[in-house]
N, C-alpha and C positions, 0 to 999 in steps of 0.2 A: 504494500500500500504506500500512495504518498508520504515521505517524511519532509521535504522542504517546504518551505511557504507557501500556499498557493496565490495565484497571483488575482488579485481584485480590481475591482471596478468603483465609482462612486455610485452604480444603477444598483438597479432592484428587481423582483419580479414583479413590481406592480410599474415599472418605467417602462413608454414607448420609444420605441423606433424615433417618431422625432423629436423626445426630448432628449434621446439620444445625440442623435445630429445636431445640436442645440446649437449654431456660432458656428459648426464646421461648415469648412468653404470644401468643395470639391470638384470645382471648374476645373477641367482639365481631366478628370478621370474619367478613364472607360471600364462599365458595368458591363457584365454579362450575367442574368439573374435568370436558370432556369426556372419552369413553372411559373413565370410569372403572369399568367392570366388569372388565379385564383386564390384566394386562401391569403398568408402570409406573402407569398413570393410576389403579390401585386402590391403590397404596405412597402414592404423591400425597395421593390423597382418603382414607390412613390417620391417616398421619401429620399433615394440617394437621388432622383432628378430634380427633387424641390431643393437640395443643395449642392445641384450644379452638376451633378455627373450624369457621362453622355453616357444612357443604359439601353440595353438591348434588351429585349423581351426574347429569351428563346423557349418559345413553343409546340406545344401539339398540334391546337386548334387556332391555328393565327386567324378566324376571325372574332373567338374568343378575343385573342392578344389585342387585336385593332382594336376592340371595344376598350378593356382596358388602357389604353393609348392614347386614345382618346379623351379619357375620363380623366388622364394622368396630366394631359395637356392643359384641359380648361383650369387645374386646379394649380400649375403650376406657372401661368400666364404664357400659353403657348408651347413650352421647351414638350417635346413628344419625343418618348421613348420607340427606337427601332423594334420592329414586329419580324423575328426571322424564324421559320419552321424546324422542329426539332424533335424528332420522334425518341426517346433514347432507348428505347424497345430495338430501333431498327440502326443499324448500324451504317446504312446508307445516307440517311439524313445526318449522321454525326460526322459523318465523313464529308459530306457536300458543306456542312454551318462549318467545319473548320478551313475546311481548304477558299471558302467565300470570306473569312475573316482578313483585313490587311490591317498592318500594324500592331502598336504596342496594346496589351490588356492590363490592366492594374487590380481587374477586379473581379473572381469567377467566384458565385453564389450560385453551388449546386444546391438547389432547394429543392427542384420538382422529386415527385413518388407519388408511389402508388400501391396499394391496398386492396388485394382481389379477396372475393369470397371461395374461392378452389382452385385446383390447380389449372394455371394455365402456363403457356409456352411461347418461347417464339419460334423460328423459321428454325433457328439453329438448334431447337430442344432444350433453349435455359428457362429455366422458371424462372415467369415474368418477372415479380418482385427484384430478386437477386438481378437480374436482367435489366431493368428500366431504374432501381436504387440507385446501385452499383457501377456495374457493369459498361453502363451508357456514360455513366457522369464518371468514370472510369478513364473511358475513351476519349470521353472530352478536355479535361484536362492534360493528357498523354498529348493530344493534337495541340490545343495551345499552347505548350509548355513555351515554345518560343517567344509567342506574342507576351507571355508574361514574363520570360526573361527580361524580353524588353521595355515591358512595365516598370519591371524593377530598375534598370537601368534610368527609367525616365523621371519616376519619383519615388528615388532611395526605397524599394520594395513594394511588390507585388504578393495579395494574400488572396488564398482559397479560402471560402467558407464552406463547409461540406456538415449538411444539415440530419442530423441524426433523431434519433427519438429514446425518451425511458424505455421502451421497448424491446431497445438495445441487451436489457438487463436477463431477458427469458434466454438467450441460447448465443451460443459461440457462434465460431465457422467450423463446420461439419466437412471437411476437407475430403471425407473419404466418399461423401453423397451432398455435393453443392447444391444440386437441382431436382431433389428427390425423387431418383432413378429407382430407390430400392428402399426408403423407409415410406413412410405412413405421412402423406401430405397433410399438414395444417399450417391452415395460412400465416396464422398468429409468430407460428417460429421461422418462417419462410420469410416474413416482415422484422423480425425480431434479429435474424441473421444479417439480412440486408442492412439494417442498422446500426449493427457492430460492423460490419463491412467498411461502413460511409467513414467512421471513426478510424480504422486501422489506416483505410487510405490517405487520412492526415498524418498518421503517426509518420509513414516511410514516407509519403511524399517532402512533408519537411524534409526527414534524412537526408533526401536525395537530391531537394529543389534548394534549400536555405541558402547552399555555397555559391545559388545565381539570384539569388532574395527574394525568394518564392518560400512564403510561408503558408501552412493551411492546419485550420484550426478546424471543430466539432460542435456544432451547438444542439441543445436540446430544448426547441422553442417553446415546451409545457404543453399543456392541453389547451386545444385552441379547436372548436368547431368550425371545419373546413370542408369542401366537396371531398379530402380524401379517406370519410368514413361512408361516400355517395356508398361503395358496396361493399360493404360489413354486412355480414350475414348475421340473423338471431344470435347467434351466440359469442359474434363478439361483441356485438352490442351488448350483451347480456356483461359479456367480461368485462367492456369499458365502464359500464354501470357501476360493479363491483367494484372496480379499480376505485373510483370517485370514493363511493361510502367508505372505501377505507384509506382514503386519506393519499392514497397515493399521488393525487394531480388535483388542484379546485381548476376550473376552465378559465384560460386568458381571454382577452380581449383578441382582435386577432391584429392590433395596432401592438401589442403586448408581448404577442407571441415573437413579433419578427424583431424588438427589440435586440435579443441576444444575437442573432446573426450581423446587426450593424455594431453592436459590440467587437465581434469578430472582424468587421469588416472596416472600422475605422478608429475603434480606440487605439490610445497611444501603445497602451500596456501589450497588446500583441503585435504592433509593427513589424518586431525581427524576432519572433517568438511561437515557435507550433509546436502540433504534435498534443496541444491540449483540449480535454474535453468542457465544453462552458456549460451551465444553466445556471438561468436563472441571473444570464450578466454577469457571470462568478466562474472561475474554473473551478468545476467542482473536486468534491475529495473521492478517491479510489476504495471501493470495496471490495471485499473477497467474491470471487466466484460465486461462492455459494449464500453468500448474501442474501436477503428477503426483500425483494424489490420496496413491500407494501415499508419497510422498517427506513427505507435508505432510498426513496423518491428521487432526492436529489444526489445523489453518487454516478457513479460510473463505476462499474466491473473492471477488475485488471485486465481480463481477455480483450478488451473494445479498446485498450493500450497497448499490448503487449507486442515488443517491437518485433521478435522473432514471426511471431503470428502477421502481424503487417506486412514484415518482407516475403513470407509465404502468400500471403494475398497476391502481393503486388504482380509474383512469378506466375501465380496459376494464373490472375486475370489478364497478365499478356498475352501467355498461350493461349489461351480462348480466343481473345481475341487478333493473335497471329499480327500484332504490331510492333516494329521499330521503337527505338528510344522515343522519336516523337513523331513519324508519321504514323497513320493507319494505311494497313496494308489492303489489298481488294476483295472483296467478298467472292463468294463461291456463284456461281450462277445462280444456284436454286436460291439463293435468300436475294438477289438483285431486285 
């Protein structure tokens, strides 16, 4: 478990997103905010455009996103955030948003996911969850690694946000069945995986990015009522229920929820600093494995840090995805 200090913030879980921003000037910086048509990741890609950052909406539904874009406009005297398509299911569209990106990025906020009621797939056989969490926002970042280099280069460091959940807390990586080939599908752990996943890939990505000032941190935006509970079946609703009465999560705002990812993404305290998990505005403190989610809400598992585990993510989800240090390689026919 943590023994140094963790490091803090002067916010809260009851602080939003733009008191967050309070005074930050951010003219000059380039956003890139997936999922930002709904939920948090549209508060996100508000708020960094109302203080000055040039942000991209990358999307599923860009005429969702245009809507959003529009809304983001009127409220911010014009300044409209870019609408560009983004499936991260599909490795085609991840491949086309990076190779259309030119120049420096300062700022990737992998926010989007997704939450199925059973098992699904994509073209390549990955369970979606794992697949569109991970996997995608995986790939995306592998591809800009450049542009953020030279983010960093352009304003003394470039930081990943990579957006996690307490749900992190139910289950590892199952290294030996990623995509439940051979256990008993439930979605809960198949989201719960993907989870710890988003976290490890901060851990090694810092490892590996820090020495070109690329940092990337973890947040865990609380409970926030968003469309990604639209397909939650009876029982996990049933389980989110439970969760609540016992104390595990009260519901944020969702101006509330997307506080800690702008924490992430512009307090000073993480500048040249990854590799950590945040809630609640706060890095939080590390519990054991076998820890009691409902006892330790705001913790983080040693497994959703553990760097060994990271660097083994980082391996397998190369291979899968069959990429270079920072291009993506070509798809197989049948998934084009």
């Amino acid at each position: 478990m943590t023994t140094r200090k963790l490091i803090s913030t002067p916010f809260t879980s009851s602080s939003t997103a733009a008191e967050v921003l309070r005074g930050v000037d951010l003219t000059g910086v380039r956003a890139i905010v997936t999922g930002g048509s709904s939920g948090i990741g549209t508060e996100t890609a508000r708020v960094l455009t109302s203080a000055g950052a040039e942000v991209t909406l990358a999307v599923r539904n860009t005429t969702a996103g245009d809507a959003v874009a529009e809304t983001i406009a009127k409220s911010t005297g014009g300044i409209r955030p870019r609408v560009v398509r983004l499936d991260l299911a599909d490795m085609t569209t991840v491949a086309r948003f990076v190779d259309a990106w030119n120049g420096p990025l300062h700022l990737l906020i992998n926010n989007a996911g997704v939450v199925t009621g059973g098992l699904e797939r994509t073209c390549e056989g990955w369970e979606l969850q794992f697949a569109t969490n991970h996997l995608g926002h995986f790939a995306l970042a592998i591809g800009l690694h450049d542009a953020l280099a030279l983010g960093a280069i352009d304003r003394d460091g470039a930081r990943i946000v990579s957006v996690s959940s307490t749900a992190h807390m139910r289950s590892c990586i199952d290294f030996g069945d990623l995509h439940f080939e051979r256990r008993s599908y439930d979605p809960q752990i198949a989201y719960a995986q993907s989870k710890t996943a988003n976290s490890l890939f901060a851990v090694e990505a810092t490892r590996l990015w820090a020495s070109d000032g690329i940092v990337a941190n973890t947040v865990n935006p609380g409970g926030v009522a968003t469309g990604l509970q639209r397909n939650f079946t009876a029982q996990q609703k049933a389980s989110l229920d439970a969760a609540e009465a016992a104390g595990v999560f009260t519901y944020k705002t969702v101006e509330q929820g997307a506080a800690t990812s702008i924490v992430a993404a512009v307090a000073p305290e993480f500048a040249h600093s990854g590799g950590h998990y945040l809630d609640d505005s706060q890095e939080a403190y590390t519990v054991p494995d076998d820890a009691d989610l409902a006892q330790h809400p705001h913790g983080v598992k040693e497994w959703a840090l553990d760097p060994t585990a990271a660097k083994r993510l980082w391996r397998v989800s190369t291979d899968l995805l069959r990429v270079g240090t920072v291009r993506l390689r070509p798809l197989p026919a049948r998934c084009q």
